[in-house]
PDB file of N, CA, C, O and CB in Angstrom:
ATOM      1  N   UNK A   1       7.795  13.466   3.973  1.00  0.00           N
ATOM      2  CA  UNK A   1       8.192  14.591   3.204  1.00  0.00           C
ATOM      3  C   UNK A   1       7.584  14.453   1.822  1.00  0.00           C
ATOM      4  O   UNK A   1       7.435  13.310   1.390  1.00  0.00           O
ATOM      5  CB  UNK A   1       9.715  14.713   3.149  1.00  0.00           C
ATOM      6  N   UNK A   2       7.320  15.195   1.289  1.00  0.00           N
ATOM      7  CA  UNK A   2       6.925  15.539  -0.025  1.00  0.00           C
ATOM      8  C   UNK A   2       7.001  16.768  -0.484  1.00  0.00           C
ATOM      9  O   UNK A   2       6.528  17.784   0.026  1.00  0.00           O
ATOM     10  CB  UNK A   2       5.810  15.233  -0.224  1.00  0.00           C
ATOM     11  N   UNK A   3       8.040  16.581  -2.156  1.00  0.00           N
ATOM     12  CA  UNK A   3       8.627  17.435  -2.923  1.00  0.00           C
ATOM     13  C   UNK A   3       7.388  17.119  -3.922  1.00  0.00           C
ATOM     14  O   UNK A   3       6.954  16.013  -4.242  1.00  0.00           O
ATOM     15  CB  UNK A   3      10.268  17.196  -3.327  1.00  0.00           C
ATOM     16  N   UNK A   4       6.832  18.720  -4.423  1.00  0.00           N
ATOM     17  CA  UNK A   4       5.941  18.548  -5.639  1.00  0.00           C
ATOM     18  C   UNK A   4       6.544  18.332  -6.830  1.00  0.00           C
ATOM     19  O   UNK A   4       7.702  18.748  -6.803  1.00  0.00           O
ATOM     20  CB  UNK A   4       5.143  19.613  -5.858  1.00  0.00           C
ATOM     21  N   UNK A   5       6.206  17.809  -7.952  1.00  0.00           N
ATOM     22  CA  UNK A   5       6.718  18.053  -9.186  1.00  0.00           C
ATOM     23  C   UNK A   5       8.126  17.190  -9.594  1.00  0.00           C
ATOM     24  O   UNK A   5       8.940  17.412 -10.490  1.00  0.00           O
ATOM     25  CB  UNK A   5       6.924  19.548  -9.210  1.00  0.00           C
ATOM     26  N   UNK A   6       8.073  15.975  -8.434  1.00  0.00           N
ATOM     27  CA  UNK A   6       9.174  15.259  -8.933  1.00  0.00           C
ATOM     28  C   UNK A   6       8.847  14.186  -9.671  1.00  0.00           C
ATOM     29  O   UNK A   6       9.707  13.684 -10.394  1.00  0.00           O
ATOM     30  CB  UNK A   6       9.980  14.864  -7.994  1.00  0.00           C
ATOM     31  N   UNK A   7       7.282  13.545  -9.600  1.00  0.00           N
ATOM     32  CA  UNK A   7       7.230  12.230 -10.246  1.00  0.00           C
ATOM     33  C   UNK A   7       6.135  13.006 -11.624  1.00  0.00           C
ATOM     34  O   UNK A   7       5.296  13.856 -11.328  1.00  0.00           O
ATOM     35  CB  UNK A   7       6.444  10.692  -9.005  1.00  0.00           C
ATOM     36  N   UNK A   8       6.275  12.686 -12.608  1.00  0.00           N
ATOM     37  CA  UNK A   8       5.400  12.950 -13.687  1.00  0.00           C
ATOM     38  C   UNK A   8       3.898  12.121 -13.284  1.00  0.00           C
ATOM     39  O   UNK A   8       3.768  11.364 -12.322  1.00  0.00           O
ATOM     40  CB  UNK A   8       6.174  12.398 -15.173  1.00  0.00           C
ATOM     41  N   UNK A   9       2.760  12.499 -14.341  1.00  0.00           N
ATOM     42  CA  UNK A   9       1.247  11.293 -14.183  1.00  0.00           C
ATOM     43  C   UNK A   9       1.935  10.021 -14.241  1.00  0.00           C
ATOM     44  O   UNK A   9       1.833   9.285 -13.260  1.00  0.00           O
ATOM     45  CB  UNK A   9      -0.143  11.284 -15.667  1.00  0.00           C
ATOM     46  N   UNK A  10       2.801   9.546 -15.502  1.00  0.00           N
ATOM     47  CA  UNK A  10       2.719   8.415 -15.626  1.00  0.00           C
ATOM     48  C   UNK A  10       3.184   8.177 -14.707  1.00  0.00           C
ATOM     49  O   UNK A  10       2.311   7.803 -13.924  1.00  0.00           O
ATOM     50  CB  UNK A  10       3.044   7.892 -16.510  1.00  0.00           C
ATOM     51  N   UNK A  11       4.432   8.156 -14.135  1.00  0.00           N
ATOM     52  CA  UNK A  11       5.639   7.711 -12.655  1.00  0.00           C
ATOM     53  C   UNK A  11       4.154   7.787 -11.532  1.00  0.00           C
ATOM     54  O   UNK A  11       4.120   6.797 -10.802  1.00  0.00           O
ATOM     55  CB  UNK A  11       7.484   9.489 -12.090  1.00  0.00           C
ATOM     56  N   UNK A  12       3.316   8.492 -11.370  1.00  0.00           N
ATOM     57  CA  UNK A  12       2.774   8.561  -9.551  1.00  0.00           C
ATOM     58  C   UNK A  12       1.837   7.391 -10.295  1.00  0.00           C
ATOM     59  O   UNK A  12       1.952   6.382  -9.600  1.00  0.00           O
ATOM     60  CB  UNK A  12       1.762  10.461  -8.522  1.00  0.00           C
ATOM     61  N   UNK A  13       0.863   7.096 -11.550  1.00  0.00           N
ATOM     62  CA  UNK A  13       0.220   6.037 -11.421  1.00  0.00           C
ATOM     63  C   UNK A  13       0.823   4.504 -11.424  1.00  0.00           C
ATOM     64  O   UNK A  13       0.205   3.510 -11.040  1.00  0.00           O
ATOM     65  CB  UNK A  13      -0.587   6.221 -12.292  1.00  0.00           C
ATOM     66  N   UNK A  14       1.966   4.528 -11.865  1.00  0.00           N
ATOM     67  CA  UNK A  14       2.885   3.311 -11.818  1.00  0.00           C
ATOM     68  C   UNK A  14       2.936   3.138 -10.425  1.00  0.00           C
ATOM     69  O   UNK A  14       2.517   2.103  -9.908  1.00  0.00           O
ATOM     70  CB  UNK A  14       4.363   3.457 -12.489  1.00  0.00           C
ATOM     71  N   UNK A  15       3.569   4.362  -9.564  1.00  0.00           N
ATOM     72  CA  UNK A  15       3.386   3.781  -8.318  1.00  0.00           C
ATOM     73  C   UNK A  15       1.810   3.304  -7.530  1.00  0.00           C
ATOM     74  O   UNK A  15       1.678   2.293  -6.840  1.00  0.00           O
ATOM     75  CB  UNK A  15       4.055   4.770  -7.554  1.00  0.00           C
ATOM     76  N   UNK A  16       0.758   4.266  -7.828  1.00  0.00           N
ATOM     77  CA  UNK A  16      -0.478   4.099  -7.524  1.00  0.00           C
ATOM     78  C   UNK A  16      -0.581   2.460  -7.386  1.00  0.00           C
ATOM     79  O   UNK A  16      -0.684   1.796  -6.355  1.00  0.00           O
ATOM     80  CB  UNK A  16      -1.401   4.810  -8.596  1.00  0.00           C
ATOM     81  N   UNK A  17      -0.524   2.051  -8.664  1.00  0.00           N
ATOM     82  CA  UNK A  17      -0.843   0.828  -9.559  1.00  0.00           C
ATOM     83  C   UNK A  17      -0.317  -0.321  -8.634  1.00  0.00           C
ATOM     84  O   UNK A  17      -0.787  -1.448  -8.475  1.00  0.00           O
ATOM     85  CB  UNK A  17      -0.050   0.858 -11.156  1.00  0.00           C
ATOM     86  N   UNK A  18       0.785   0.265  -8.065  1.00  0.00           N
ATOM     87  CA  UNK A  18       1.528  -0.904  -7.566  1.00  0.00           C
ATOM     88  C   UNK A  18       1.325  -1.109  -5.739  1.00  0.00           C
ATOM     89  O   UNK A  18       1.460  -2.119  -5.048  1.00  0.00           O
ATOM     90  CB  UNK A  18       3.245  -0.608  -8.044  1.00  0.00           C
ATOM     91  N   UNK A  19       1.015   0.072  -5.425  1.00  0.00           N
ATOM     92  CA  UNK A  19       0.881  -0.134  -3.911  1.00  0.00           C
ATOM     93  C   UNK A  19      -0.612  -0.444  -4.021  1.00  0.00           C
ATOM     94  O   UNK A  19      -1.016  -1.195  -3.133  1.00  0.00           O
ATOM     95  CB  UNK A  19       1.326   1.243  -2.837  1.00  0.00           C
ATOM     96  N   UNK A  20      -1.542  -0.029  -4.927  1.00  0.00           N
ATOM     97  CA  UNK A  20      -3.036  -1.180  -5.116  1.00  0.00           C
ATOM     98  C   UNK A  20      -2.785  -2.420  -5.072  1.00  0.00           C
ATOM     99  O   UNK A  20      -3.350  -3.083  -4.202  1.00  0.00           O
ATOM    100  CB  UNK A  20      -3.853  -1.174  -6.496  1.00  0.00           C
ATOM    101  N   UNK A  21      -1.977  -2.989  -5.890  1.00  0.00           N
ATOM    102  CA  UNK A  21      -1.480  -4.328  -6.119  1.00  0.00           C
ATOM    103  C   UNK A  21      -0.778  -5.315  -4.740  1.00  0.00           C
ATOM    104  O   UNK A  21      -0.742  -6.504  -4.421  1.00  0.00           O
ATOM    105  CB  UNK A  21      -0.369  -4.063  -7.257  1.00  0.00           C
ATOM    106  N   UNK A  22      -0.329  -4.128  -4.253  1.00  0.00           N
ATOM    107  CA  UNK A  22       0.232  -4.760  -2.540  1.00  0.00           C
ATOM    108  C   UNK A  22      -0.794  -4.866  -1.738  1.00  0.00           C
ATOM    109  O   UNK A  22      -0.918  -5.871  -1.037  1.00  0.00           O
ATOM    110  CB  UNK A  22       1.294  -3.775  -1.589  1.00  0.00           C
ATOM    111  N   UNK A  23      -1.867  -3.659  -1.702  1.00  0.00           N
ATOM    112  CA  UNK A  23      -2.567  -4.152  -0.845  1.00  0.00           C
ATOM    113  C   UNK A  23      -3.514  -4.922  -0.757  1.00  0.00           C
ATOM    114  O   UNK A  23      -3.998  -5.414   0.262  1.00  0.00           O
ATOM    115  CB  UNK A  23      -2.811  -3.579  -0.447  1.00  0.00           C
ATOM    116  N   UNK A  24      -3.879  -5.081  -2.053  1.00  0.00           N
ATOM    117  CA  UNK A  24      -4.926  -6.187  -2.709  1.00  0.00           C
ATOM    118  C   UNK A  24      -4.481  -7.535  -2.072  1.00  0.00           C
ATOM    119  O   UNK A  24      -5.430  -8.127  -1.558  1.00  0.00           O
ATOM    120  CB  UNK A  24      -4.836  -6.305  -4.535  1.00  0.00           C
ATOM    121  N   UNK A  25      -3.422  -8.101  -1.984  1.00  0.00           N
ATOM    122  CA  UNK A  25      -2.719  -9.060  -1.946  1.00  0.00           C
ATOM    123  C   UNK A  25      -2.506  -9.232  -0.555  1.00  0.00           C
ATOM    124  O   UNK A  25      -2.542 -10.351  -0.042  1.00  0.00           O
ATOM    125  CB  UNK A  25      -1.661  -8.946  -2.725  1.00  0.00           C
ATOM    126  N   UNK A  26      -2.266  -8.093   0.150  1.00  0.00           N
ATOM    127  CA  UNK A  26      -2.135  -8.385   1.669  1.00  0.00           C
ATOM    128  C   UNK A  26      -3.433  -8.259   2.091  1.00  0.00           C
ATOM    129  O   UNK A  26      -3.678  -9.239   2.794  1.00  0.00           O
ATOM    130  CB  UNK A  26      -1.175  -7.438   2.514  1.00  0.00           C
ATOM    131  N   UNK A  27      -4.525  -7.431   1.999  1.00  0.00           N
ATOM    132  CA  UNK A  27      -5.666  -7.797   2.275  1.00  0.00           C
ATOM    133  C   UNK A  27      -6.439  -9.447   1.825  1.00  0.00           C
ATOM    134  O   UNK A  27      -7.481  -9.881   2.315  1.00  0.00           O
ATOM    135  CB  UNK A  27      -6.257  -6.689   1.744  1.00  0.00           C
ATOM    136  N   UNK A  28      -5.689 -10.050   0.911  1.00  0.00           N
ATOM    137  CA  UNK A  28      -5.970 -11.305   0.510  1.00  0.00           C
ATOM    138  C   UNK A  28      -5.638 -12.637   1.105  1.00  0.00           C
ATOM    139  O   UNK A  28      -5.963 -13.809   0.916  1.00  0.00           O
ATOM    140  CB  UNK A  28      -5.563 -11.318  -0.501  1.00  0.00           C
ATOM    141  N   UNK A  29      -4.798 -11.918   1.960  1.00  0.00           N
ATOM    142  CA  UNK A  29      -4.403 -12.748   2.764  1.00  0.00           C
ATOM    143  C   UNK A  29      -4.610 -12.752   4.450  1.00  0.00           C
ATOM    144  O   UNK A  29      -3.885 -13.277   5.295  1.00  0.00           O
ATOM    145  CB  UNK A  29      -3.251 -12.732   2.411  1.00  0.00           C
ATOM    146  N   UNK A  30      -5.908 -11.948   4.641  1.00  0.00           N
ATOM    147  CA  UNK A  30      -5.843 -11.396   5.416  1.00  0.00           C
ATOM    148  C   UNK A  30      -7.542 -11.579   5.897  1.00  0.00           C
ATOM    149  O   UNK A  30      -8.099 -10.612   6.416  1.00  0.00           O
ATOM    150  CB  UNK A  30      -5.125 -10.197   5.056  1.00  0.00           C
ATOM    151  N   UNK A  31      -8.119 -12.572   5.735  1.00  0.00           N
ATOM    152  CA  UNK A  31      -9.654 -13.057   5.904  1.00  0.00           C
ATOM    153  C   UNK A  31     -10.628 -12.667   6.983  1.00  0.00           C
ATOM    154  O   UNK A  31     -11.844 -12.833   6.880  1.00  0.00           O
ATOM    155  CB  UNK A  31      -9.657 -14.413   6.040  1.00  0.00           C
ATOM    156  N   UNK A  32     -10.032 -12.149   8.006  1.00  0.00           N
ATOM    157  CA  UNK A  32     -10.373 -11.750   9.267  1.00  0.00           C
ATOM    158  C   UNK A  32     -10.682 -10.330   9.458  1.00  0.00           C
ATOM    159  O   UNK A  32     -11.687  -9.827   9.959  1.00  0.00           O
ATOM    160  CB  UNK A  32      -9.402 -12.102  10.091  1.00  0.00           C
ATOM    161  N   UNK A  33      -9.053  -9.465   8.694  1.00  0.00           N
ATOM    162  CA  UNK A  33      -9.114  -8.273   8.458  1.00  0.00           C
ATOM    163  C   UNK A  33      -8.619  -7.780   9.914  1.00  0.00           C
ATOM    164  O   UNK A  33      -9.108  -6.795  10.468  1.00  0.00           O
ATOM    165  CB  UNK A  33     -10.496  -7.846   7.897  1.00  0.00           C
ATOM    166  N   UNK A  34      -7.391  -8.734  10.582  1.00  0.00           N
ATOM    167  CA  UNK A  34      -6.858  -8.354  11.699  1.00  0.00           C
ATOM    168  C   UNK A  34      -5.630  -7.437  11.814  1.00  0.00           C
ATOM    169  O   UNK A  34      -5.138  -6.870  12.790  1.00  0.00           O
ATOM    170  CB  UNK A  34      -6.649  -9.398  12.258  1.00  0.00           C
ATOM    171  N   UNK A  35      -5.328  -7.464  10.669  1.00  0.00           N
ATOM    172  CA  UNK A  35      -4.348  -6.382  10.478  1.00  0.00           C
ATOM    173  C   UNK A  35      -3.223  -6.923  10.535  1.00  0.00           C
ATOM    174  O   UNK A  35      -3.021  -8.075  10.152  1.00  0.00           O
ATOM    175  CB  UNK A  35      -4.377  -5.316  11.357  1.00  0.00           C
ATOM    176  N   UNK A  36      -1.883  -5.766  11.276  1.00  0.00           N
ATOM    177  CA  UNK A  36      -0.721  -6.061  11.666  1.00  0.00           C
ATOM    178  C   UNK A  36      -0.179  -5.140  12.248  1.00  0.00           C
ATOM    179  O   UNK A  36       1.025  -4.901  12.335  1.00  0.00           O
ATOM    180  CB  UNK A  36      -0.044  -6.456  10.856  1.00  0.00           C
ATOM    181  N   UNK A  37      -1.406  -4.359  12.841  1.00  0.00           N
ATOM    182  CA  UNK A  37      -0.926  -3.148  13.734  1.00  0.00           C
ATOM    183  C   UNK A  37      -2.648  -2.498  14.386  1.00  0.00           C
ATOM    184  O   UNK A  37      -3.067  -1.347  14.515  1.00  0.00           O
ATOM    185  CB  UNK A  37       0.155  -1.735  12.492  1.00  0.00           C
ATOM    186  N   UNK A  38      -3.365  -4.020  14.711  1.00  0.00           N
ATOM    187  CA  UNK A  38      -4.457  -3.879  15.483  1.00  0.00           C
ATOM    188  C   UNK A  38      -5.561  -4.022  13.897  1.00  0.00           C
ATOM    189  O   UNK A  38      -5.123  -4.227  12.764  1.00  0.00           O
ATOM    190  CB  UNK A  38      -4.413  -2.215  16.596  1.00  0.00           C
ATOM    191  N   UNK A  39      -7.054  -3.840  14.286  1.00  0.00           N
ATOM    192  CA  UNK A  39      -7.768  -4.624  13.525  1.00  0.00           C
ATOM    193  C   UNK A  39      -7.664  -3.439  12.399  1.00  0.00           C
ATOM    194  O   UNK A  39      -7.542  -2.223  12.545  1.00  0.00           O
ATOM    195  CB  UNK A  39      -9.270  -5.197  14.147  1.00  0.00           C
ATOM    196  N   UNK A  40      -7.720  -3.914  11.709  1.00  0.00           N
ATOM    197  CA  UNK A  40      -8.345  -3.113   9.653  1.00  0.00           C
ATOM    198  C   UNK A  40      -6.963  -2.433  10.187  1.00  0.00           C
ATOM    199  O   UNK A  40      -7.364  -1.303  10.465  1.00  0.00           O
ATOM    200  CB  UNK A  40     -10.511  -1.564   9.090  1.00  0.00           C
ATOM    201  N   UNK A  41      -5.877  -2.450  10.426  1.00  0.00           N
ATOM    202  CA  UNK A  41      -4.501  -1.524  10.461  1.00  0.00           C
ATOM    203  C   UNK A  41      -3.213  -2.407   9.578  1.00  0.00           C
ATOM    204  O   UNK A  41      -2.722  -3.486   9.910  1.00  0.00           O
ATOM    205  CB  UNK A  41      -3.958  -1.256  12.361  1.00  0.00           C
ATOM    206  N   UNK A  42      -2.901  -1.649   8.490  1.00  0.00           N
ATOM    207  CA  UNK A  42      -2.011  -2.554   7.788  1.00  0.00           C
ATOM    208  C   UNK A  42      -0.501  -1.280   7.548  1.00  0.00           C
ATOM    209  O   UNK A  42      -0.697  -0.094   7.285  1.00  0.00           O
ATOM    210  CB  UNK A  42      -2.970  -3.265   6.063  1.00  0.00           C
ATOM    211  N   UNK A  43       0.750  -1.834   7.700  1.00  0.00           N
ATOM    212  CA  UNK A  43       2.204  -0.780   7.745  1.00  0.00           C
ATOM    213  C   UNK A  43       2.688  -1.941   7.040  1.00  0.00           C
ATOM    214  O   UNK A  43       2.847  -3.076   7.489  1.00  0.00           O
ATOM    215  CB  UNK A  43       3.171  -0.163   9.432  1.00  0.00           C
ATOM    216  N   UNK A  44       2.972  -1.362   5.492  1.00  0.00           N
ATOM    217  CA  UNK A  44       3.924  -2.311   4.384  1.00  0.00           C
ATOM    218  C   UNK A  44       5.246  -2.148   4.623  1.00  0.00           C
ATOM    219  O   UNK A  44       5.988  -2.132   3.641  1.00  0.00           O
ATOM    220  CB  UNK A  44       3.777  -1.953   2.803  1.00  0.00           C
ATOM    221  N   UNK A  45       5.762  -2.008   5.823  1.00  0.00           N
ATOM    222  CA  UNK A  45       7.192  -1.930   6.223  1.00  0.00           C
ATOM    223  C   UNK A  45       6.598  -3.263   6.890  1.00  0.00           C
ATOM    224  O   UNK A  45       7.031  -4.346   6.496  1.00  0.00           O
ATOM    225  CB  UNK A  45       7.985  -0.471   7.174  1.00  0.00           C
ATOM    226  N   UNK A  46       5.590  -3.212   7.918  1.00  0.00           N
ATOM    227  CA  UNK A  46       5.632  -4.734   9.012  1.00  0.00           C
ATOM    228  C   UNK A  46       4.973  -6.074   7.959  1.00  0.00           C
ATOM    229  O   UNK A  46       5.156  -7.263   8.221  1.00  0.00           O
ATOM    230  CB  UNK A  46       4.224  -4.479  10.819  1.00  0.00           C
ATOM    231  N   UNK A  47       4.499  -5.768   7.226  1.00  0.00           N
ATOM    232  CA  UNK A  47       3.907  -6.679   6.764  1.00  0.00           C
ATOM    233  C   UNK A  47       4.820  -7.542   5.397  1.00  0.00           C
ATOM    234  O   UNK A  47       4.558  -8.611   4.845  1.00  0.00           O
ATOM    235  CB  UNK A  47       2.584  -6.013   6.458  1.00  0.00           C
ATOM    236  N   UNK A  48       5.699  -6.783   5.221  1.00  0.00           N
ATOM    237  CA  UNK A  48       6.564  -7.151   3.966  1.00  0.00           C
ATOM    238  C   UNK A  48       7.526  -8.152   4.274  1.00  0.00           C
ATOM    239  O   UNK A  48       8.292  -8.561   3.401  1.00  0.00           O
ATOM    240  CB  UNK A  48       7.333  -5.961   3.384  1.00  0.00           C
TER     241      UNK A  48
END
């Protein structure tokens, strides 16, 4: 679902900022690039 006009610039790049930061980190850990839901496939619910 998505409601327009609920997060301001700054609020959606804070989040931006931060799910970069997750995936940076799970791709970092991740040398093969096998995923966790088949190859190059990553779900930050399974992986968290």
């Amino acid at each position: 679902m998505v409601i327009a006009n609920v997060l301001n610039d700054e609020q959606t790049g804070f989040l931006a900022d931060g799910c970069n930061a997750v995936a940076r980190e799970i791709l970092s850990l991740d040398g093969d690039r096998a995923g966790n839901r088949g190859s190059h496939r990553y779900s930050f619910g399974g992986s968290s």
